[in-house]
Structures are given as structure tokens and as C-alpha cells.
N, C-alpha and C positions, 0 to 999 in steps of 0.2 A: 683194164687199167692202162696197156698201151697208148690204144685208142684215145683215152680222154688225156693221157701227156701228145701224145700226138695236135690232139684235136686242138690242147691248149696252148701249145710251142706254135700250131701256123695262125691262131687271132695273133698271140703277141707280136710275130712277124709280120702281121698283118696293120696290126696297131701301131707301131713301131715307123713302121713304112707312112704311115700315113701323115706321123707327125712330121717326120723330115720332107714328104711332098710338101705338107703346109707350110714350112719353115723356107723352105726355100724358093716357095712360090711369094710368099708373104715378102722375104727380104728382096725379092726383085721387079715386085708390084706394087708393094704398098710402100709411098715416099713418105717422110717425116718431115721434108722441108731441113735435114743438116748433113746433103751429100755436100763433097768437101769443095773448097773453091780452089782456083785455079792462082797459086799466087806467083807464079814467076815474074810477074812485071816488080813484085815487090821487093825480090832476093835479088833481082837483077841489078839492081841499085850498089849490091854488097860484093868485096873482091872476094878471093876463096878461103883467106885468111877470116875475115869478120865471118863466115858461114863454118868457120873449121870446129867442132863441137870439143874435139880434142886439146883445146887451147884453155887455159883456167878462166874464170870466170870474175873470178879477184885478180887482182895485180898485186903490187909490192905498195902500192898505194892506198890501196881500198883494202885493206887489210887479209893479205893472202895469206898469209900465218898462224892468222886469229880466229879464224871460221872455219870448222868440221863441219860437211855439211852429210847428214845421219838419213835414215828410215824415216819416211814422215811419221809421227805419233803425234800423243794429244798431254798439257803437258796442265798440272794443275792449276797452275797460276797464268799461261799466258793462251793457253788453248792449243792450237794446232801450230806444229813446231817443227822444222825441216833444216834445223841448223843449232850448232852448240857456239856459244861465243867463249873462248879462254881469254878470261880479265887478265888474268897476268900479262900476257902476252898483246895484250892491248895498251895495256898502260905502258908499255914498251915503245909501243907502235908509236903512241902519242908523245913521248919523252921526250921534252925538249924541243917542240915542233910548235909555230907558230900558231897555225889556224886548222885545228883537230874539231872534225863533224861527225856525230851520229846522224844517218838515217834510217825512219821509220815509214812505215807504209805496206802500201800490200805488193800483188803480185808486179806491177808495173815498177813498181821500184825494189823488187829481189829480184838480186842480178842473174837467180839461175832463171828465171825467165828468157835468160836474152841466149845464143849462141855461144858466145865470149865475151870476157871484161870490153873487147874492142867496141863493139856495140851497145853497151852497159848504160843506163840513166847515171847509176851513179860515178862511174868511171869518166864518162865528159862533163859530170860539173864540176869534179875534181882538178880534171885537166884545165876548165879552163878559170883555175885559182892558183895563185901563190903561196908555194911552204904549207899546200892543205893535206890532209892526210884523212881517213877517215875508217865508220866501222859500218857496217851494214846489216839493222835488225830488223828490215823487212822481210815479213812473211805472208807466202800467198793467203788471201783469204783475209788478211788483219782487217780489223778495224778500228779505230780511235780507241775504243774501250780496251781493245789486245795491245794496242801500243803503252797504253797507258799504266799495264803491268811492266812490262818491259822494261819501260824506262824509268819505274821506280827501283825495280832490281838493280838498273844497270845503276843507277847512283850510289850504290854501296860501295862501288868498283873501281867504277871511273868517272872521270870529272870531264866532258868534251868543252869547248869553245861555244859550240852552235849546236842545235838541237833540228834536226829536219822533219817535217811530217808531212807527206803526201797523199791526199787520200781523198776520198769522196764516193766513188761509186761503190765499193763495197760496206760503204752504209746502208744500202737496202737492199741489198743480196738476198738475206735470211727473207722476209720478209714477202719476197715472187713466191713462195712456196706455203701450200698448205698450212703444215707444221711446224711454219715459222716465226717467229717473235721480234718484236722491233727492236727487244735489246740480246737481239745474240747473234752470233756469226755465223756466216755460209757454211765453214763445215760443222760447225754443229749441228745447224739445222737437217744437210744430208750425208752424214758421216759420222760425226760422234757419238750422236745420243743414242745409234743405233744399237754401236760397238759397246755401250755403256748398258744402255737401258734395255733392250731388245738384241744381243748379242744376233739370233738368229734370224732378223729380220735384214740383216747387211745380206746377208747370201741370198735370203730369199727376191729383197731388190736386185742382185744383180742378175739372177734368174729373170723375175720380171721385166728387166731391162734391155736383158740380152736376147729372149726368146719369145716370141707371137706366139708361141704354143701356150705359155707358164703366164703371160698376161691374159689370153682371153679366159685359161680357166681359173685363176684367181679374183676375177672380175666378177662368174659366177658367185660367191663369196664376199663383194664387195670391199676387197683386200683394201688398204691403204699404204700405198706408197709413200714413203718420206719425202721420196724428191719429185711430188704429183705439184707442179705449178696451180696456181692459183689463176683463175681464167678473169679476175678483177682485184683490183688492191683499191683497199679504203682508205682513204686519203686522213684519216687519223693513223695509220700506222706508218705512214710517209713520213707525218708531222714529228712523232713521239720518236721516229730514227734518228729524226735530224736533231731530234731536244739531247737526245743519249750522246751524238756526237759532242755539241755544246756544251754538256756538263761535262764528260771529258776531256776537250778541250781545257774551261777552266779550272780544273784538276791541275792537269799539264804545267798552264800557264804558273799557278800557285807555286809548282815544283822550282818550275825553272827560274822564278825572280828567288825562293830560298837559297837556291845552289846555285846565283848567279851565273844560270845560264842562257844565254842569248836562242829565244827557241822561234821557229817559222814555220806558220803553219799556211799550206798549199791546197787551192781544190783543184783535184788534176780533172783533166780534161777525159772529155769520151768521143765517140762518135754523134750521141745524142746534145751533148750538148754544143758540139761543132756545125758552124754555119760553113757553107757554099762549098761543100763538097758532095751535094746530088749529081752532079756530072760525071763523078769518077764509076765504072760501071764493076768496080770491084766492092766500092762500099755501098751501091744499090743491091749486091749480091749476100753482101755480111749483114746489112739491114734486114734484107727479106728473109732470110736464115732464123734470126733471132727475134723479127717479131713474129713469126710463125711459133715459137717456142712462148715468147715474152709478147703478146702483142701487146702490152702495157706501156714498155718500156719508154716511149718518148715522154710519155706525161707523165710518168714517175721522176724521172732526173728534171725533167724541168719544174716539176714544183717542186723536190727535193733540194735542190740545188737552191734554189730560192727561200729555203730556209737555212741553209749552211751557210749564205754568203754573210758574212759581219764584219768589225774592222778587224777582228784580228785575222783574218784569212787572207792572202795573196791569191786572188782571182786568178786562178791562169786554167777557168773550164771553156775559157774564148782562144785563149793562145793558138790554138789549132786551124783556127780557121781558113779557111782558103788554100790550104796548104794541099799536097798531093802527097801521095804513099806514106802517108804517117800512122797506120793502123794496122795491125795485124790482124785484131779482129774487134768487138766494138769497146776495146779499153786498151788490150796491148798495145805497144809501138814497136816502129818501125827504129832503127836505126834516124832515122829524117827525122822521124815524132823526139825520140829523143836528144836529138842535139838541138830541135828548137827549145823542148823544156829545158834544157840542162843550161843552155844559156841565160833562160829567163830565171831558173834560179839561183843561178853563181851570179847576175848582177842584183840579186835581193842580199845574196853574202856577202858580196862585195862592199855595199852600202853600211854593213852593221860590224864586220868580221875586219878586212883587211886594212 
């Protein structure tokens, strides 16, 4: 009896040993194409204040009073949700204040995105407006359909001036992926339904994801992964993304002429659809990165894009062009990226609002 506990304590040690040679031959051999890039020329730009993490993210402006920001969780009505807004406390904010703006949007315009309010999309359109005050119900991952809950809650609440939506690329998010649908959101797609429908399958992706060991033998199995990329997109589910934006969109629109609110709708900008910045050798490196994941991606935003454009949109997926360090990576911004948007759209406010 010794013997066979013997015999069978030095395989597992045996077994054992072999996965971790794997694992760490694996992690050091085999690339992926998303070792990290090198961005000091980027931060370089920023003093140490705009890079200080410890600095809030709101001001007295952008409503620092009004916004908890919580656990991410998944929320019945608006989806994936990283932030509580107190209306009281809003209506406060807006009291007797000239020109009071909500913004909507996704991760590009939620301000935890950024370092500090200094650096903030919404903090310098703010600034460069008069008597403006504002609330911030951008959340990462949103899209037109997520906004569009949102801001029918927020109309029970509060009443703003202007209405902001900026959005575009996480329209077809869900979409790069397997398991995904033209009318639903990036975390749903890799995140929610998991937690929801297949509680046990979030752990076992992260396993998969995390260890060459747990992917090649779940492969035997021919496991599926929720967040297994799609190695082509059919250009009807481009189309049918862009229609779901559209109809929410006029949803929106319907809302905002009832409750007489003045509303402006943005398509922001990406790397993809930014001209004459092949030169810069940081975003020939966030390129090569994400079409190695995504190689779809340019001809997905360029015909996407080309369904989103209408009158009611203020074009600014060109505003970037020619510009240097405006990217963090192929959607976030720079400090740069953002004060060129934040200009382009304080004089769209300006024109309607001030």
C-alpha cells in the first residue's frame, strides 16, 4: 500500500512539474501579438499633476458630489454600470445655473477613464464654456441603446439644458466576437451572460485565458469561449449595428424635442477612422497589436461608420487627423485627443446653448 501512495505522490509530482515547465515555456515562447507598448513619449506630454491618480476625477464642476462611483455590476435596465448618480444632489448642482449638460457615451467620455478630472473629455468642454455645469452618465462599454435607458430614467429626475452623446465605436464591439449580436453590448457579450446564464463558465474563461495548460486541454473538448473572436464579420451584422444605433438615436431624439431638450449627437473618432497618422511609430505598434487580435477592424469602422453618418450626427470621426499623440490606444485619448474634441464640441454648445 505504501508503495502504490509512493508510486502515486512522485507521477503527480511528476505531472505537476510538467505543467509548470509548459506554462512557462509557453508564456515565454509563444507571443500573442499584446506585449505592452512603450508609451512614455505619450505621458511625456502630461506634468505630474495630470498623471497624479490620487487627484478626483470630477471637479466641483462635472459634478463631484453627485457621482459614487461603486463595484462594477450589471444593472437591469441600463446594463453594465460603474457609477450611482444622486438626482437630488444634481438638481442642486444645476440650480439656478445657466447652461446645465448631461453627458452620455462610453468609455472615452467616462471620466474614470482618464488619470484626473485635469485630463478629462468632459472637464475641458466644460471649461471651455460659460456658467456650464454638468453630470457624467458615461459608462465604459455603453452604447446608444445603454444610453437610451439612461436618459429616460434621468428624465424623471432632472431636466438638463443640452443633452451630449458620443459614441460610435462601441457599436460593433459585441459583434468581433463569436457569441455576439448586433443588438447588444460588449459586456454582455464577454461578461454578463456569463455571470447570468452559465455562472461557471466566467471562471472557467478566466482559466482558459490565463493558462496554455487549461486552453490546449479544453480544446481537446472543443470548449467554447465567449470572448473567441470571430476571424470574419458579415457585413449584414455591421449594417443591422448601425440600424439598432439609428433607431435609438430616434428614440432619443423623440425624448428630447418632448422635454424640450436641446440634444447632440457625436461620432467620435478612432484610430481607424483617422487619416495621416502612419508615420507615428507608436500607432503603427497599437495597429499591429489589435489587428493581430481584430484583423477586421479597419473595414469594419469604415463601413460602419458609413452607416452612422446622418444629419443628425456631428461628424468629428475626421477631427483627429494629422494630429500626434492623441491615442492611447485605438479609441482612448490622449490629454492632446481630448482638448482637440472638447473644443470641437463646446463650439457645437456654443452655437445652440450659450
Amino acid at each position: 500500500m505504501l508503495k502504490i501512495i509512493k508510486f502515486s505522490f512522485f507521477y503527480l509530482l511528476l505531472f505537476i512539474s510538467c505543467i509548470i515547465i509548459f506554462e512557462f515555456s509557453a508564456h515565454f515562447f509563444l507571443k500573442d501579438g499584446t506585449e505592452e507598448i512603450d508609451m512614455s513619449e505619450l505621458w511625456s506630454t502630461y506634468s505630474t499633476k495630470e498623471l497624479d491618480k490620487s487627484i478626483t476625477t470630477l471637479n466641483k464642476d462635472t459634478g463631484l458630489d453627485c457621482v459614487e462611483y461603486i463595484t462594477p455590476t450589471w444593472n437591469h435596465k441600463f446594463g453594465y454600470i460603474s457609477k450611482k448618480i444622486d438626482y437630488e444632489c444634481a438638481n442642486e448642482h444645476f440650480k439656478n445655473n445657466e447652461l446645465n449638460i448631461v453627458f452620455f457615451g462610453s468609455s472615452v467620455m467616462d471620466n474614470q477613464m482618464y488619470h484626473n478630472h485635469l485630463t478629462s473629455l468632459d472637464a475641458y468642454i466644460i471649461k471651455e464654456l460659460k456658467n456650464a455645469k454638468s453630470i457624467n452618465f458615461a459608462e465604459s462599454g455603453s452604447r446608444l441603446s445603454n444610453e437610451y435607458a439612461r436618459f429616460s430614467i434621468m428624465l424623471k429626475y432632472i431636466k438638463p439644458k443640452i443633452a451630449i452623446f458620443f459614441d460610435g465605436t462601441n457599436e460593433f464591439e459585441s459583434i468581433k466576437y463569436v457569441d455576439g449580436n448586433h443588438d447588444e453590448d460588449f459586456y454582455w457579450t464577454v461578461w454578463a451572460r456569463s455571470r447570468i446564464e452559465n455562472p461557471y463558465k466566467l471562471y472557467l474563461n478566466k482559466l482558459v485565458n490565463s493558462s496554455y495548460t487549461a486552453r490546449a486541454f479544453v480544446n481537446l473538448f472543443n470548449y467554447q469561449n465567449d470572448n473567441k473572436v470571430k476571424k470574419s464579420i458579415n457585413k449584414k451584422d455591421i449594417i443591422n449595428a448601425a440600424k439598432d444605433y439609428i433607431h435609438h438615436q430616434n428614440l432619443i431624439k423623440t425624448l428630447c424635442n418632448e422635454y424640450n431638450i436641446k440634444c447632440l449627437f457625436f461620432l467620435q473618432p478612432n484610430i481607424y477612422t483617422s487619416k495621416g497618422m502612419d508615420n507615428q511609430k507608436i500607432y503603427k505598434q497599437i495597429k499591429k497589436i489589435n489587428e493581430t487580435i481584430y484583423p477586421f477592424n479597419n473595414d469594419l469602422y469604415k463601413l460602419g461608420y458609413s452607416f452612422l453618418k446622418n444629419d443628425k450626427n456631428v461628424d468629428l470621426s475626421y477631427a483627429l487627423d494629422n494630429q500626434n499623440l492623441t491615442y492611447i490606444d485605438y479609441a482612448h485619448l490622449t490629454k492632446v485627443g481630448s482638448m482637440i474634441l472638447a473644443k470641437e464640441i463646446a463650439k457645437h454648445i456654443k452655437e445652440i446653448g450659450e
